[in-house]
N, CA, C and O of each residue as an XYZ file, in Angstrom:
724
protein
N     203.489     76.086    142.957
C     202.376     75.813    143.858
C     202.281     74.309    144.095
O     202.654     73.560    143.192
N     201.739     73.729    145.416
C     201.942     71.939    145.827
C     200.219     72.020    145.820
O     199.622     72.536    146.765
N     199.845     71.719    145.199
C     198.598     70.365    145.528
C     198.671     69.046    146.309
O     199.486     68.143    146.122
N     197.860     69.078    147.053
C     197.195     67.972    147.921
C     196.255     67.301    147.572
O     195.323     68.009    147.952
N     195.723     66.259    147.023
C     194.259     65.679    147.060
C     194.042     64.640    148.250
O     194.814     63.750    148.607
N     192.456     65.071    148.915
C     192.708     63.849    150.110
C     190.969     63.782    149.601
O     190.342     64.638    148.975
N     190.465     62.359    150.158
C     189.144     62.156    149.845
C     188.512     62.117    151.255
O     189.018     61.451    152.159
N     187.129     63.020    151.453
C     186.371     62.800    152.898
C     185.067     61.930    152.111
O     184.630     61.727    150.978
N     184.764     61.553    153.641
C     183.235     60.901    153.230
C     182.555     62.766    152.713
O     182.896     63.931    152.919
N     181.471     62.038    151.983
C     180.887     63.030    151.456
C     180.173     64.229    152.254
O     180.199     65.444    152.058
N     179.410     63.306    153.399
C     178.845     63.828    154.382
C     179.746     65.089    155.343
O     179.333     66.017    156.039
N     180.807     64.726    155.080
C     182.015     65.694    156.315
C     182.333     66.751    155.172
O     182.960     67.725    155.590
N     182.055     66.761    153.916
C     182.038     68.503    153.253
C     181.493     69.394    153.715
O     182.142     70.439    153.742
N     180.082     69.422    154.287
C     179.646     70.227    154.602
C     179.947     71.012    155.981
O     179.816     72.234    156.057
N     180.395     70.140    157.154
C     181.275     70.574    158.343
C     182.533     71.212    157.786
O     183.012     72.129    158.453
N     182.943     70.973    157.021
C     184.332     71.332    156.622
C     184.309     72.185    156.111
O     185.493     72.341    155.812
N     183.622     73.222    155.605
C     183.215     74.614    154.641
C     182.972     75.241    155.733
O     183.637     76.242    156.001
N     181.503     74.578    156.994
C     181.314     75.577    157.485
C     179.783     76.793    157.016
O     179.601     77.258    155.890
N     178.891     77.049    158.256
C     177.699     77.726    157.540
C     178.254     78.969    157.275
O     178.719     79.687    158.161
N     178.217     79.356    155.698
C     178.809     80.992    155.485
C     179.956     80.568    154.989
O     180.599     81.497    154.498
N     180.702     79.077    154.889
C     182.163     79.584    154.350
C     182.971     79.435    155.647
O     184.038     78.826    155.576
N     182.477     80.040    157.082
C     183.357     80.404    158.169
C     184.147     79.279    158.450
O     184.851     79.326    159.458
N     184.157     78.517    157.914
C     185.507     76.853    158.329
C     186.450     77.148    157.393
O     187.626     77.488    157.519
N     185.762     76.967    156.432
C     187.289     76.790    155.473
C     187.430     78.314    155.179
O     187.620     78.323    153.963
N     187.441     79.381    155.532
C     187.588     80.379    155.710
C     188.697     80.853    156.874
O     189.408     81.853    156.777
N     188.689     80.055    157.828
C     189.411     80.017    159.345
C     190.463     79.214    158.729
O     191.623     79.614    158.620
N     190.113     78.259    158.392
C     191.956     77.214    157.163
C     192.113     77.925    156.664
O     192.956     78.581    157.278
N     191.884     78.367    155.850
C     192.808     79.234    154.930
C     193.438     80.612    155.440
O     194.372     81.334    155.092
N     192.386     80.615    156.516
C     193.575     82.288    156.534
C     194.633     81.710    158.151
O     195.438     82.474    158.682
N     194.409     80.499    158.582
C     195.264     80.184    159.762
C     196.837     79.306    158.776
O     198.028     79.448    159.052
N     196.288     78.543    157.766
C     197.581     77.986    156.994
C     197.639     78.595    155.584
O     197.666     77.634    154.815
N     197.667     79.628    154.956
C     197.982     80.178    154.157
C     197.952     79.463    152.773
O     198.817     79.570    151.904
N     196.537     78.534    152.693
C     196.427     77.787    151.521
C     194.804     78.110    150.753
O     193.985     78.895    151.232
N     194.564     77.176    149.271
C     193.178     77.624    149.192
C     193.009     76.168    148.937
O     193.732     75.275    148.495
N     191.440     76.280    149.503
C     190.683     74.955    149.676
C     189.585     74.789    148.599
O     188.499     75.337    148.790
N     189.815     74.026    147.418
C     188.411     73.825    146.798
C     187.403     71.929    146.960
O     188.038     70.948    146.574
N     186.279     71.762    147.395
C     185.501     71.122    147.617
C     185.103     70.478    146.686
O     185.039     71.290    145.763
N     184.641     69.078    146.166
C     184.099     68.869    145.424
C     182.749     67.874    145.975
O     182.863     66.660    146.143
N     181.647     68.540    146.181
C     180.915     67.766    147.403
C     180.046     66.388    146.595
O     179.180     65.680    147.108
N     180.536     66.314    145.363
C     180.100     65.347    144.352
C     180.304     63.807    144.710
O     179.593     62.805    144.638
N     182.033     64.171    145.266
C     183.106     63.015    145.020
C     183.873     62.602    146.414
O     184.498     61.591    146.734
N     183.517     63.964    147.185
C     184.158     64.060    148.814
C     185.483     64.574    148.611
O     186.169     64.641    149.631
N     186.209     65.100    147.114
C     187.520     65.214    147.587
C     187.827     66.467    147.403
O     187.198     67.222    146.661
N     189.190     66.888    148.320
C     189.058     68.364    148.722
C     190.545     68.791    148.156
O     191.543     68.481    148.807
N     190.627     69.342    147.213
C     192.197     70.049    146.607
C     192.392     71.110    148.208
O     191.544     71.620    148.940
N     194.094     71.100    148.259
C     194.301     71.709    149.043
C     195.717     72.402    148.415
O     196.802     71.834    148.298
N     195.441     73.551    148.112
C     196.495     74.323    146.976
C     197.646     75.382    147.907
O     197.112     76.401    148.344
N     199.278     75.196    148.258
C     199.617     75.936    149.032
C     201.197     76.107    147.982
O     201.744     75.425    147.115
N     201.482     77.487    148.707
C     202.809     77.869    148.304
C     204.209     77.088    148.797
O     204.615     77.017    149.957
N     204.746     76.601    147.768
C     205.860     76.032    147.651
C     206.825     76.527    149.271
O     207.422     75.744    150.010
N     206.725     77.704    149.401
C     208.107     78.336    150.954
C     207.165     78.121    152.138
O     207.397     78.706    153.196
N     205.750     77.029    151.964
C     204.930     77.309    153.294
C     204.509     75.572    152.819
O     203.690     75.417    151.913
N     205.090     74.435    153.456
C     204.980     73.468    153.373
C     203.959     73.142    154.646
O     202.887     72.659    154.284
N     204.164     73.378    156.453
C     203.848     73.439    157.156
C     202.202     73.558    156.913
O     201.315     72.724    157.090
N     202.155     75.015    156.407
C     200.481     75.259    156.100
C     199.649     74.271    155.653
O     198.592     74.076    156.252
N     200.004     73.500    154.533
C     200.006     72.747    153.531
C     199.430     71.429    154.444
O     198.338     70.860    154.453
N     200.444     71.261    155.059
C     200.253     69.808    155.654
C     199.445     69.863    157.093
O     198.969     68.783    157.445
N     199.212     71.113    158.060
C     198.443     71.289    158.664
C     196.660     71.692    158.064
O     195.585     71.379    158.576
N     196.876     72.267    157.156
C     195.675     72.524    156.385
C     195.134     70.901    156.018
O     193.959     70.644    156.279
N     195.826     70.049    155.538
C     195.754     68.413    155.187
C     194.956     68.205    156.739
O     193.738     68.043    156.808
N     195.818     68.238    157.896
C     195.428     67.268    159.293
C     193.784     67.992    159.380
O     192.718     67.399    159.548
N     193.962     69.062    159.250
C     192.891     69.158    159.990
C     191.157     69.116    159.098
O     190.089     69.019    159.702
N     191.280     69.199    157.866
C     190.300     68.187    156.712
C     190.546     67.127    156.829
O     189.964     66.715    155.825
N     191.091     66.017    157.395
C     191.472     64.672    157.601
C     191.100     64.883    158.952
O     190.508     63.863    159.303
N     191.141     65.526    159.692
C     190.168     65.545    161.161
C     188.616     65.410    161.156
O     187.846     64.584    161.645
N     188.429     66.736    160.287
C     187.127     67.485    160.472
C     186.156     65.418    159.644
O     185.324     64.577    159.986
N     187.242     65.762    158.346
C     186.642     63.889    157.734
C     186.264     62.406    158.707
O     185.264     61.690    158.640
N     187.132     62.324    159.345
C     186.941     61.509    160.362
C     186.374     61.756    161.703
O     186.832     61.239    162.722
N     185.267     62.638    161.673
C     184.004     62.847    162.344
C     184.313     64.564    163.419
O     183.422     65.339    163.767
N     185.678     64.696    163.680
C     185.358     65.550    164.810
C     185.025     66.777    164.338
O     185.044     66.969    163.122
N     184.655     67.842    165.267
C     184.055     69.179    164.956
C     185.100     69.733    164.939
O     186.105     69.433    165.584
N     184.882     71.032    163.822
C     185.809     72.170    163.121
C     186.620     72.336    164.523
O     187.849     72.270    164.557
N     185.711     72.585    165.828
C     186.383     73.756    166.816
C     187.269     72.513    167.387
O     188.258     72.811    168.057
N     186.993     71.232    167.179
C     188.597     70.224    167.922
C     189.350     70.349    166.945
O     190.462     70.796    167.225
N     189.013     69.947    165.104
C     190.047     69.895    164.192
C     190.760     71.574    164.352
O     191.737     71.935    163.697
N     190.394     72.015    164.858
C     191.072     73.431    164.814
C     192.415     73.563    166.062
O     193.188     74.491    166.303
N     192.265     72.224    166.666
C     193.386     72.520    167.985
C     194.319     72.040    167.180
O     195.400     72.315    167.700
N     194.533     71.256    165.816
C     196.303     70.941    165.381
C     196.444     72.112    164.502
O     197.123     71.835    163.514
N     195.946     73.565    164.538
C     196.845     74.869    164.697
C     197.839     74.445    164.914
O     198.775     74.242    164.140
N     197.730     74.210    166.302
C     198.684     74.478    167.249
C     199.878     73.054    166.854
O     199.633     71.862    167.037
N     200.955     73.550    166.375
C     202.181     72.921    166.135
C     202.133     71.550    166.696
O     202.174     70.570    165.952
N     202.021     71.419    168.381
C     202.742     70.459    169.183
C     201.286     68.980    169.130
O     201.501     67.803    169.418
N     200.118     69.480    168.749
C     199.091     68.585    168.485
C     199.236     68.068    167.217
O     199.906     68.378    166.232
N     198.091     66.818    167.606
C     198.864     65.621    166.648
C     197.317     64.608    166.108
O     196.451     64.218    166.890
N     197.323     64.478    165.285
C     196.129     63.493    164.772
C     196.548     62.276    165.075
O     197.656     62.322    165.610
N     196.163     61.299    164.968
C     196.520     59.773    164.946
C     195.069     58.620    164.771
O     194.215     58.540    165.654
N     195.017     57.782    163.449
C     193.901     56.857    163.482
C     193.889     55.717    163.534
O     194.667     55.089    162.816
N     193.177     55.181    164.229
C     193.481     53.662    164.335
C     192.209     52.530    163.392
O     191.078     52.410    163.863
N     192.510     51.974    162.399
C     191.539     51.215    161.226
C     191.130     49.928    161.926
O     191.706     48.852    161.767
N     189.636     50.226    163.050
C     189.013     48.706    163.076
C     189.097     47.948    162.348
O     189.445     46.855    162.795
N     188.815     48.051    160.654
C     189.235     46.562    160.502
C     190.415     45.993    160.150
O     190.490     45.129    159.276
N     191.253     46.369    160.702
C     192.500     45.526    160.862
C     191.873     44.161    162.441
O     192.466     43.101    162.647
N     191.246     44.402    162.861
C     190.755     43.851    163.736
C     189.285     43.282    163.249
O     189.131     42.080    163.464
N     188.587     43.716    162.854
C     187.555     43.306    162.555
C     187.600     42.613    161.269
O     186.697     41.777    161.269
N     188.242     42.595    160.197
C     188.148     41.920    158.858
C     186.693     42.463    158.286
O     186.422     43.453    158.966
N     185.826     42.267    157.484
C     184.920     43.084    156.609
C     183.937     42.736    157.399
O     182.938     43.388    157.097
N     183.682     41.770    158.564
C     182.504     41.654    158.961
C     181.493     43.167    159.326
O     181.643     43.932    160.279
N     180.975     43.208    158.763
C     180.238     44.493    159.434
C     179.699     44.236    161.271
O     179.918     45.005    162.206
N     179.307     43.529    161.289
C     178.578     42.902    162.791
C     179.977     42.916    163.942
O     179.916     43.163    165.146
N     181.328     42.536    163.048
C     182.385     42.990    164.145
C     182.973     43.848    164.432
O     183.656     44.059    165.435
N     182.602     44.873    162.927
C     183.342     46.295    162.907
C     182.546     46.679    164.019
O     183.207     46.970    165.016
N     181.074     46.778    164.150
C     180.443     47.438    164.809
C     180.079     47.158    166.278
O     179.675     48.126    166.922
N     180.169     45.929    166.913
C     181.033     45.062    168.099
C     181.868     46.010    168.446
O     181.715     46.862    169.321
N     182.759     45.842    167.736
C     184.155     46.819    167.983
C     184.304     48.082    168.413
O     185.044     48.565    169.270
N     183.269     48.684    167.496
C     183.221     50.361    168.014
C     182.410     50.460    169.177
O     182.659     51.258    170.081
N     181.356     49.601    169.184
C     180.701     49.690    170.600
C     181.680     49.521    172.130
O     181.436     49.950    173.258
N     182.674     48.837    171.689
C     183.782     48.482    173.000
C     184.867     49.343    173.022
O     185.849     49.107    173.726
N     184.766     50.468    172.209
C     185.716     51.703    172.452
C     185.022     52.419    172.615
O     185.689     53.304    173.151
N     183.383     52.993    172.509
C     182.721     54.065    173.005
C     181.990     53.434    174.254
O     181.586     54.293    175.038
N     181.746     52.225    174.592
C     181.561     51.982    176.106
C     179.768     52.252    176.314
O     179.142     53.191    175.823
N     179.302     51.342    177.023
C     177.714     51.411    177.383
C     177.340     53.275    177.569
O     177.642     53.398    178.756
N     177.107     54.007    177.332
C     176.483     55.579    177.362
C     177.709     56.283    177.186
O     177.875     57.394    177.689
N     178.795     55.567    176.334
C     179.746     56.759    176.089
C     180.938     56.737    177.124
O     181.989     57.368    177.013
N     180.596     55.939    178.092
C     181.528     55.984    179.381
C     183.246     55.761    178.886
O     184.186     56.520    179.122
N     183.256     54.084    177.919
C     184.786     54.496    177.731
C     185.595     55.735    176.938
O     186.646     56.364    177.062
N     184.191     55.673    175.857
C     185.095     56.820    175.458
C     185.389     58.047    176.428
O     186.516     58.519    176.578
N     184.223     58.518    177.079
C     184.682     59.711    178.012
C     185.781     59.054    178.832
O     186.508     60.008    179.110
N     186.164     58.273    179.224
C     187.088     57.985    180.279
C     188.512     58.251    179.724
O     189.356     58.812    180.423
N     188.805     57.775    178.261
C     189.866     57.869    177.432
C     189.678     58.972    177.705
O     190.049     59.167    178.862
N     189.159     60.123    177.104
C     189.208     61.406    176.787
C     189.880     62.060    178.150
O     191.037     62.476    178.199
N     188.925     62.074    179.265
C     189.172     62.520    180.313
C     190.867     61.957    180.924
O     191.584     62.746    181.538
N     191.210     60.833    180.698
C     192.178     60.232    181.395
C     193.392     60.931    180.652
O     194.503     60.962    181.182
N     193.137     61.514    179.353
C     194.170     61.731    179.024
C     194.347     62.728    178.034
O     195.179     62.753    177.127
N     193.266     63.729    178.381
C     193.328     65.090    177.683
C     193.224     65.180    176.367
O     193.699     66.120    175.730
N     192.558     64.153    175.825
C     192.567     64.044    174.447
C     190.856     63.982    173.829
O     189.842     63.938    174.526
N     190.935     63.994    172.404
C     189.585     64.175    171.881
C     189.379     62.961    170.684
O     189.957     63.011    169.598
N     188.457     61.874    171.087
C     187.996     60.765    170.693
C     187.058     61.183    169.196
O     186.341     62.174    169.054
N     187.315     60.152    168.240
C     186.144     60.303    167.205
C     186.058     58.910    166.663
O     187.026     58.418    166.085
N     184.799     58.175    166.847
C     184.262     57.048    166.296
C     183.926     56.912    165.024
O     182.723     56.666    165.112
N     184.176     56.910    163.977
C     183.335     56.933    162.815
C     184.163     55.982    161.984
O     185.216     55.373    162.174
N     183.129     56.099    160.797
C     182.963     54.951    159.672
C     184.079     53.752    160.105
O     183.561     52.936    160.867
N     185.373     53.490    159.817
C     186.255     52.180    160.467
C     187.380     52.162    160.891
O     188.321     51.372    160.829
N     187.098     53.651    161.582
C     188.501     54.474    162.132
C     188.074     54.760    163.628
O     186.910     54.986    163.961
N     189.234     54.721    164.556
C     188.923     55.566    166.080
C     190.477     56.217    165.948
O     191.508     55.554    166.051
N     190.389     57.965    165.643
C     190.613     58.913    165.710
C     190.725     59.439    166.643
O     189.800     59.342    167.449
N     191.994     60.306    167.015
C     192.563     60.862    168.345
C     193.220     61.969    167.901
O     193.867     61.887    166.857
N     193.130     63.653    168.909
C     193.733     64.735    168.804
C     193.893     64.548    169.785
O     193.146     64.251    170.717
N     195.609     64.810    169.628
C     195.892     65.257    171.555
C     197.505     65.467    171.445
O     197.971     65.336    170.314
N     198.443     65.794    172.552
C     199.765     66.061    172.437
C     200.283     64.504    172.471
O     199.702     63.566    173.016
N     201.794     64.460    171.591
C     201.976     62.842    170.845
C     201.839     61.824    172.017
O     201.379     60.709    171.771
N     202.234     62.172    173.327
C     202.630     61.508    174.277
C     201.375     60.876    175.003
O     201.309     59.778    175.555
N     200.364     61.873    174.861
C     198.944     61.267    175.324
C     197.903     60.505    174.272
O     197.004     59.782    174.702
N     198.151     60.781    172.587
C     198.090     60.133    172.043
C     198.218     58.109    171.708
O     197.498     57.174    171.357
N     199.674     58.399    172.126
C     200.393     56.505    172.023
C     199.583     56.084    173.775
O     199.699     54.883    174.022
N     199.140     56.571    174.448
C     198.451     56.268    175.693
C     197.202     55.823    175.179
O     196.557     54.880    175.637
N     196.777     56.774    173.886
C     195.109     56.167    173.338
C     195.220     55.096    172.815
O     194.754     53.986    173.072
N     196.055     55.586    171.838
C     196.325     54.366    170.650
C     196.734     52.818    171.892
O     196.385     51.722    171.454
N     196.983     52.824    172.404
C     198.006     51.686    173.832
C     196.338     51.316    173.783
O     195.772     50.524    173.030
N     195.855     52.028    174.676
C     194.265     51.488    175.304
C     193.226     51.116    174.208
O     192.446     50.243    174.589
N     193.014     51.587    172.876
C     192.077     51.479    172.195
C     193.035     50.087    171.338
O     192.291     49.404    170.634
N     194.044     49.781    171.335
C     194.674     48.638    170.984
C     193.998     47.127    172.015
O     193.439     46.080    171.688
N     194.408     47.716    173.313
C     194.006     46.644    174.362
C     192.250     46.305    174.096
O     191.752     45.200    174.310
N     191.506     47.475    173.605
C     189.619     47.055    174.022
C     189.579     46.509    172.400
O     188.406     46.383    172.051
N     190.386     46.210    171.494
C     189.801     46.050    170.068
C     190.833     44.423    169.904
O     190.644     43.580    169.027
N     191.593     44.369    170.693
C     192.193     43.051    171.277
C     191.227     42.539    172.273
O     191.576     41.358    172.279
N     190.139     42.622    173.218
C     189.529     41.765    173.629
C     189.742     42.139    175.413
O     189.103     41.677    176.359
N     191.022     43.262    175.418
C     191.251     43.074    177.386
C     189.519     43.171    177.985
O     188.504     43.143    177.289
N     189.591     43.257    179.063
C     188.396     43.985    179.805
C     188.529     45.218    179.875
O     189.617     45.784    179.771
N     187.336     45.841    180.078
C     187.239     47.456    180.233
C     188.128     47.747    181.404
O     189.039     48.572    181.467
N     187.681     46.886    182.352
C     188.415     47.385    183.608
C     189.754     47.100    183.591
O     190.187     48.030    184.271
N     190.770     46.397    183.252
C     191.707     46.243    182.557
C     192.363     47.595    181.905
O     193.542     47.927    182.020
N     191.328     48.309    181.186
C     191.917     49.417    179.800
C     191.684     50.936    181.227
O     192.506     51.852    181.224
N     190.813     50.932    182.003
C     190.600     51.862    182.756
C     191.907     51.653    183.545
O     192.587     52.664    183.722
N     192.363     50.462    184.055
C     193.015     50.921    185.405
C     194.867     51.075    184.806
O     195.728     51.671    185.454
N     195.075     50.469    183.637
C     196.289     51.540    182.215
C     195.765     52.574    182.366
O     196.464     53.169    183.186
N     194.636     53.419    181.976
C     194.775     54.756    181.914
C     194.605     55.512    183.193
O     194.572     56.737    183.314
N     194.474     54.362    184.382
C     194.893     55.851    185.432
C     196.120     55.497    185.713
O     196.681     56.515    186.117
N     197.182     54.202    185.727
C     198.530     54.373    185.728
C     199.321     55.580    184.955
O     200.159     56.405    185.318
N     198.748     55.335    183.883
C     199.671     56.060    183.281
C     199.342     57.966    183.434
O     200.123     58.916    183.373
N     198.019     57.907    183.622
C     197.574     59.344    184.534
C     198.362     59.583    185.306
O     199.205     60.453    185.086
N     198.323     58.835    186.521
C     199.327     58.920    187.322
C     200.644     59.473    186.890
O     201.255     60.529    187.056
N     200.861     58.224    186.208
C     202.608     58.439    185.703
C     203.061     59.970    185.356
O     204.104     60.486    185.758
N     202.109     60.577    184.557
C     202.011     61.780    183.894
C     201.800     63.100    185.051
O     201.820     64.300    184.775
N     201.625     62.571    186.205
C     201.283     63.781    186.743
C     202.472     63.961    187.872
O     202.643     64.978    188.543
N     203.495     62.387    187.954
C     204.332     62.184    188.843
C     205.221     63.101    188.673
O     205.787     62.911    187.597
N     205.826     64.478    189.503
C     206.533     65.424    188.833
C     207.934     64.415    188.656
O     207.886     63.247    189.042
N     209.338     65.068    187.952
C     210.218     64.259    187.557
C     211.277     64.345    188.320
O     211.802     65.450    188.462
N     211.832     63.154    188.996
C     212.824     63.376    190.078
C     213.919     62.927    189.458
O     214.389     61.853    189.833
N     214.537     63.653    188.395
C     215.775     63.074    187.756
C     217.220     63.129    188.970
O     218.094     62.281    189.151
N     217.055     64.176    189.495
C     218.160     64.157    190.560
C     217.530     64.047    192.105
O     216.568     64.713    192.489
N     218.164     63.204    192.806
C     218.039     63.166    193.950
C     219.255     62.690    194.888
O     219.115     62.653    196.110
């Protein structure tokens, strides 16, 4: 049997179980592992069979989702094989200041939410702000498009700057592919 230990904030145990059990109830019977909680300490054993590695490590992404703020029903889209987590650590940018961490997150979620919806929308993906992480589910390719833009607003570009990258590359993405002509 492989053990996993990963640590959530404390607060994200309780999303992660689920009212009734029904979360970690849906993990375990979608990756074929068992989940025990320790809502003391935040950290979550994740116990899977040696011939089911996959389970194991999808059962991992998506308690490392649900931890870094998003809801069960988004951490539940890296099921699906071809989806992909990815986090990016404000303070590598911010250094411990608290006043810049939080600067910072304000210029990736945007005056009423706008940049973040714009990321999201521009590129089919699902944004999560929390504690000193900005967190992304989405397929890999629209992913490195977040990670690209949430690099440029935590570097200082202008918004309008990070908007008019993500409709290029919208664009780009929707340009069908003319390999032969």
């Amino acid at each position: 049997m492989r053990v996993e230990r990963i640590n959530i904030p404390k607060e994200r145990i309780a999303p992660a179980i689920g009212a009734g059990g029904e979360v970690r109830e849906r993990i375990e019977g979608e990756t074929g592992v068992e989940l025990d909680f320790d809502s003391e300490t935040g950290l979550v054993m994740i116990k899977g069979k040696e011939e089911n590695p996959v389970g194991l490590m999808t059962a991992r992404d998506v308690i490392k989702a649900i931890g870094r703020g998003f809801s069960p029903e988004k951490a539940f889209g890296l099921f699906n094989e071809e989806i992909y987590l990815d986090a990016i650590d404000i303070t590598r940018y911010s250094g411990k200041s608290k006043k810049a961490k939080t600067r910072l997150k304000g210029r990736v979620i945007g005056r009423d939410g706008k940049t973040r919806r714009l990321i999201e929308e521009y590129t089919d993906t699902s944004l999560s702000i929390y504690g000193k992480t900005v967190a992304c589910i989405g397929f890999p390719e629209k992913v490195q498009v977040v990670r690209e833009a949430v690099h440029m607003l935590l570097d200082g570009a202008p918004h309008s700057a990070v908007y008019n990258f993500l409709e290029e590359k919208k664009e780009e993405a929707e340009k069908p592919l003319e390999l032969w002509k």
